[in-house]
C-alpha positions, -999 to +999 in steps of 0.1 A: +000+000+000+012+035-011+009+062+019+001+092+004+012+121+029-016+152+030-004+185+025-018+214+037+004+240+030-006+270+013+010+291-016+038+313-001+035+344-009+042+343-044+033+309-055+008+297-084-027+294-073-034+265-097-060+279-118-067+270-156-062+287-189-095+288-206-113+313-226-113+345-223-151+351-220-157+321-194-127+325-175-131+330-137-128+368-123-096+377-107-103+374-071-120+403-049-089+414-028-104+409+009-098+430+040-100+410+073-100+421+109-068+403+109-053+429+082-068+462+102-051+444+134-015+439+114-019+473+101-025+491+139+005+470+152+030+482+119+016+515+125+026+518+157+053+502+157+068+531+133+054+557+150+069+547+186+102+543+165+101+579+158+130+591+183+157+612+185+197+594+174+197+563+193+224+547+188+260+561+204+282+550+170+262+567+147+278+597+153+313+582+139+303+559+113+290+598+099+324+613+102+335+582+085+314+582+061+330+620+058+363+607+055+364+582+030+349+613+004+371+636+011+401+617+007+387+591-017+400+563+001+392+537+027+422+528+039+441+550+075+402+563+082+398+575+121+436+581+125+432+619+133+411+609+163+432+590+177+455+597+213+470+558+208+488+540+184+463+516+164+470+495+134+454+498+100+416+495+098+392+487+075+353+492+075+325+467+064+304+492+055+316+524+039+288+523+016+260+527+048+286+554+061+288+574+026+250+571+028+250+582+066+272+611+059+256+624+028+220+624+043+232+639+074+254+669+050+220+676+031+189+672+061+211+676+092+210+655+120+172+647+120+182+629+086+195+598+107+155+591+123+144+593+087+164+572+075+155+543+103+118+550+095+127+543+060+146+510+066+111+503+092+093+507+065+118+486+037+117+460+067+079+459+071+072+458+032+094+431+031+077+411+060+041+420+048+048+406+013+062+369+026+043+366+058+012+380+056+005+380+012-017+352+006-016+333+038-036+325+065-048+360+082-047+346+115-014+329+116+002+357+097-007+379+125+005+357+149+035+356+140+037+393+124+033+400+163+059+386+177+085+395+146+077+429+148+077+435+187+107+416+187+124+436+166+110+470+173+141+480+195+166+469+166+154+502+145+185+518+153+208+545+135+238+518+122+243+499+096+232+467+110+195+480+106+200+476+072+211+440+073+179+431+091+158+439+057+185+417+037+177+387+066+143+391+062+146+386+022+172+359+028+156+341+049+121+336+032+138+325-004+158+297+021+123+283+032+106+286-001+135+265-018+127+232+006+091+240+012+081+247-019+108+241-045+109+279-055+149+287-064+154+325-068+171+341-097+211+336-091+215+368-108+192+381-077+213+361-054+246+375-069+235+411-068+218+414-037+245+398-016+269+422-039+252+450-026+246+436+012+285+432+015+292+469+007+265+478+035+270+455+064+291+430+073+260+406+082+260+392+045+284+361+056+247+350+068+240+345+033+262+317+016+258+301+054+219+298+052+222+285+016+245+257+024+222+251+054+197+242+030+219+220+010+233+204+041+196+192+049+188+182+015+219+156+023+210+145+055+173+141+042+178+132+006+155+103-002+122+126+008+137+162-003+129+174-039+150+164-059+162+197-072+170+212-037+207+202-028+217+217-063+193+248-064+207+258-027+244+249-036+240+271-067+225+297-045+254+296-018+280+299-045+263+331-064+258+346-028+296+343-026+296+377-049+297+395-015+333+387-016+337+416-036+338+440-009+371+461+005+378+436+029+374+406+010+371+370+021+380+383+058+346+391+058+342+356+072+365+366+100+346+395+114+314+385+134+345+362+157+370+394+156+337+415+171+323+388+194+360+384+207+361+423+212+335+432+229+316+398+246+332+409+281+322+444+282+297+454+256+258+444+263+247+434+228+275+408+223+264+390+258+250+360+263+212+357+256+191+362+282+151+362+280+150+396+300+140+419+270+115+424+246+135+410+217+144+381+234+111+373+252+093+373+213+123+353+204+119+327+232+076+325+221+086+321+180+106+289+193+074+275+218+052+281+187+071+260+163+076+229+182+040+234+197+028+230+157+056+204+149+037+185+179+003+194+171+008+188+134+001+154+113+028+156+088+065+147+087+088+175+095+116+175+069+150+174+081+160+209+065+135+225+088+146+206+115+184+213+114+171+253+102+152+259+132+183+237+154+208+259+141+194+294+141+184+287+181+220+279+182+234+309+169+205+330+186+218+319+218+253+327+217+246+364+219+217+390+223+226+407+189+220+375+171+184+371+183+171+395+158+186+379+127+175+346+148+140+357+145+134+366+112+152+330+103+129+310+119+099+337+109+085+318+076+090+284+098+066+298+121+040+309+098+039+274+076+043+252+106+012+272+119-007+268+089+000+231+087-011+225+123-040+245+127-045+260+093-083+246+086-091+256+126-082+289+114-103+291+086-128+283+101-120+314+126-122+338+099-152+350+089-162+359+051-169+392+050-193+411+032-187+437+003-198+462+029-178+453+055-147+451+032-153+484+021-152+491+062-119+476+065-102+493+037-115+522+046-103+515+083-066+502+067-061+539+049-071+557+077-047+540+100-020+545+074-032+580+070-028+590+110+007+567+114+023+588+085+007+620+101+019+610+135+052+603+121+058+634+100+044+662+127+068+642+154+099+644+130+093+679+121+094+690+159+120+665+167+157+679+185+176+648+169+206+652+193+183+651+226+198+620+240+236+627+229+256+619+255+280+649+268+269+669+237+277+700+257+312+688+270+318+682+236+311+716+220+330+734+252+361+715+242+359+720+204+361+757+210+394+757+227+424+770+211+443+742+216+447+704+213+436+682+240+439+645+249+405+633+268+404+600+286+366+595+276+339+569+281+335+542+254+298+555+249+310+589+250+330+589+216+310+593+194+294+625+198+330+638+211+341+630+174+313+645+156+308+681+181+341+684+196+364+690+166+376+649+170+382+649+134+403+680+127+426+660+150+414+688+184+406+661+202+429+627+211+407+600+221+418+569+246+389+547+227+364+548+203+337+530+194+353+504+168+356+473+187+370+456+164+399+486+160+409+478+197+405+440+205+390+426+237+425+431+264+425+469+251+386+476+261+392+453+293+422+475+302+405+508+300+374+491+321+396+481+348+407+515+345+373+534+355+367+512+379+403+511+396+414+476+396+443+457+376+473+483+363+448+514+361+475+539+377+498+528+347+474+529+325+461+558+328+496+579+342+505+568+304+482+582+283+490+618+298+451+632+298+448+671+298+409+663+306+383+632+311+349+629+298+334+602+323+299+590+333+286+603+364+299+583+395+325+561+379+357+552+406+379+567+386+363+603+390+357+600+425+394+594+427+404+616+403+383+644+420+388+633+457+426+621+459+441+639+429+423+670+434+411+676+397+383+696+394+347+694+374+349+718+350+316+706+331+284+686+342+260+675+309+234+654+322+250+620+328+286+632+322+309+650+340+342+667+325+370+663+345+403+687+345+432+689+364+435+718+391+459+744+372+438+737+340+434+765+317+399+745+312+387+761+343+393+797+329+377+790+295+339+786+288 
């Protein structure tokens, strides 16, 4: 006896919806396009989500990946970029993506500072077309909301001014042709592949994730081979290697190198590169995308193929190792989600939702433009009135200093950089920095060193005795200014909100405002 398997997946997104060629006079209408409350729902949640993302710069490195951005036009190069910043010896270093920071730059020249929101709303909305046509197009309303929830409130706090943001929109494309390939047997155009990862590598350094989650899909194929279409080990190896354009980027196959050089930089002392814990947002939605899966691989009646198996195994894996992989994490194991939902409880679903009338679609619709209407109202009023530098850290410090007459080398806070750089002359060379924000510039020991510094443990009297500071920009309460200020009698020439500017007692600081 034969056993035939039922399917009950749906088209995804983009699929054939099987009907047949006949005449024109007797063949069927195009289909009424439907509103649901499920759509009115999604659209409040998108909505909102934009419009709470609506905030001033907020993120600390933005303000240097601008004044590289600056750099490489002015001196048409991208190799010695940051050097005049700098109050240490460094070696040479290269960016993975000067084409975001030339973007940056030339948006901020042209709109000011404000034009750094815009552009996240932008890449918001890039992200949220992208989602809408693969997880919600054509599928089941209620599942695609469902899972449009949790993706979207996940991911809500990575809408930040850097680079990476960009990558997300990339993952999100990535990640749906991956599941198509084995679920459906849908390859994309190589020429596609080739192009987009092209164009990825120049932006972010995240596009390693490509030729990875290709060969992914032809490692399951393998392991699976006597049940996988027959097409899908050579359609995903074919994929990987055209993917494998991103190469062509300044930094070339290195690229492979980087995510290890960050995660080795900053794993002990920066917050995004620790270990994931289920105590945010992000990783909370995370954490509920996984329970849903293997509650509909449980609840579900068909065989689960090995490629989604060893997907959904290995992008846990890789979510786990640090909070800034969840998000990639999630929108990996997004299209998972939404067909293993649809397998498991697809017809219950249907069930749920309602045919509506032509009256009450014509309610909907109307309800869908209006909400788009107001969250592009909301958004537009908010950015006109908006003082993008409002949460710049020691923004004021920073101007004082760039109107001295004089050089100055300033022990600063990591976080601090930044906006010292951009509004305190940092890249005329005024201001000699102990750190940055480039990570991967310093290596882990460096950024542990000046850590043990602030907080006055290890070789901190050495360290600090040799870089030979005329002033320090420090948070608020660190051990080194209370030391600085109670045993070595410097004074506070400055206080900015959570900063404090720190000078010695015969500064010429003191005299100068």
């Amino acid at each position: 006896m034969t056993h035939v398997e039922s399917i009950a997946d749906r088209p995804a997104g983009d699929e054939p919806v099987g009907v047949e060629p006949g005449l024109a006079t007797r063949a069927p209408a195009p289909p009424r396009r439907v509103v649901r409350p499920a759509h009115v729902a999604l659209a409040i949640l998108l909505a909102g989500t934009l419009v709470w993302a609506k905030s001033p710069v907020n993120d600390l490195d933005s303000y240097w990946h601008v004044q590289i951005g600056r750099e490489i036009l002015e001196r048409h190069t991208l190799s010695g970029l940051g050097r005049a910043w700098l109050g240490v010896p460094r070696g040479e270093w290269h960016t993975s993506q000067w084409l975001s920071e030339i973007g940056m730059y030339l948006a901020v020249d042209h709109l000011g500072w404000v034009a750094l929101p815009l552009l996240r709303l932008l890449t918001g909305c890039a992200l949220v077309a992208v989602l809408l046509l693969t997880l919600v197009r054509r599928r089941q309303p209620i599942a695609a909301f469902v899972v449009m929830l949790l993706v979207v409130v996940g991911l809500a706090v990575l809408l930040q001014d850097r680079p990476q943001t960009v990558s997300l929109v990339f993952i999100a494309l990535l990640a749906a042709a991956c599941e198509r390939l084995w679920a459906v047997g849908r390859r994309p155009s190589l020429l596609l592949v080739a192009g987009l990862s092209l164009l990825w590598a120049q932006l972010h350094g995240l596009w390693v994730l490509a030729p990875g989650a290709f060969a992914l899909v032809a490692l399951g194929a393998l392991i699976d081979r006597r049940r996988t279409p027959s097409t899908q080990l050579r359609d995903a190896l074919l994929c990987a290697g055209a993917s494998l354009a991103g190469v062509l980027n300044p930094i070339g196959p290195t690229s492979f190198l980087l995510p290890f050089t960050f995660r080795n930089s900053g794993s002990g002392q920066i917050n995004e590169w620790a270990s994931t814990t289920f105590t945010s947002s992000l990783s909370l939605c995370w954490g509920l995308l996984l329970c849903l899966i293997v509650w509909a691989w449980v609840r579900g009646r068909t065989r689960i193929a090995a490629t989604e198996l060893l997907w959904v195994f290995v992008w846990t894996v890789f979510g786990a190792q640090a909070m800034r992989n969840v998000g990639p994490s999630i929108l990996f194991i997004a299209p998972v989600a939404l067909r293993a939902l649809e397998r498991a409880a697809g017809m219950r679903l249907d069930r749920l939702t309602r045919d509506v009338s032509p009256r009450e679609n014509r309610i909907l619709a109307g309800m869908l433009a209006a909400v788009a209407a107001i969250g592009v109202t909301l958004t537009a009023t908010s950015l006109w009135r908006m003082n993008p530098l409002e949460r710049a850290p020691a923004l004021a410090i920073a101007r004082r200093l760039a109107a001295v007459d004089h050089p100055l080398r300033v022990w600063n806070g990591y976080n601090a950089s930044g906006v010292l750089i951009a509004f305190g002359s940092g890249t005329t060379g005024h201001l000699k920095l102990v750190v940055d924000g480039r990570a991967d510039l310093w290596g882990g020991p460096y950024i542990e060193r000046l850590t043990q510094t602030e907080s006055l443990t290890g070789d901190w009297r050495g360290t600090f005795a040799t870089f030979r500071p005329d002033a320090a920009v420090l948070p608020s309460g660190t051990a080194l200014g209370t030391y600085l200020t109670d045993v070595d009698h410097w004074r506070v020439a400055q206080l900015d909100r959570s900063y404090v500017l720190l000078v010695p007692q015969d500064s010429p600081l003191l005299a100068e405002r």
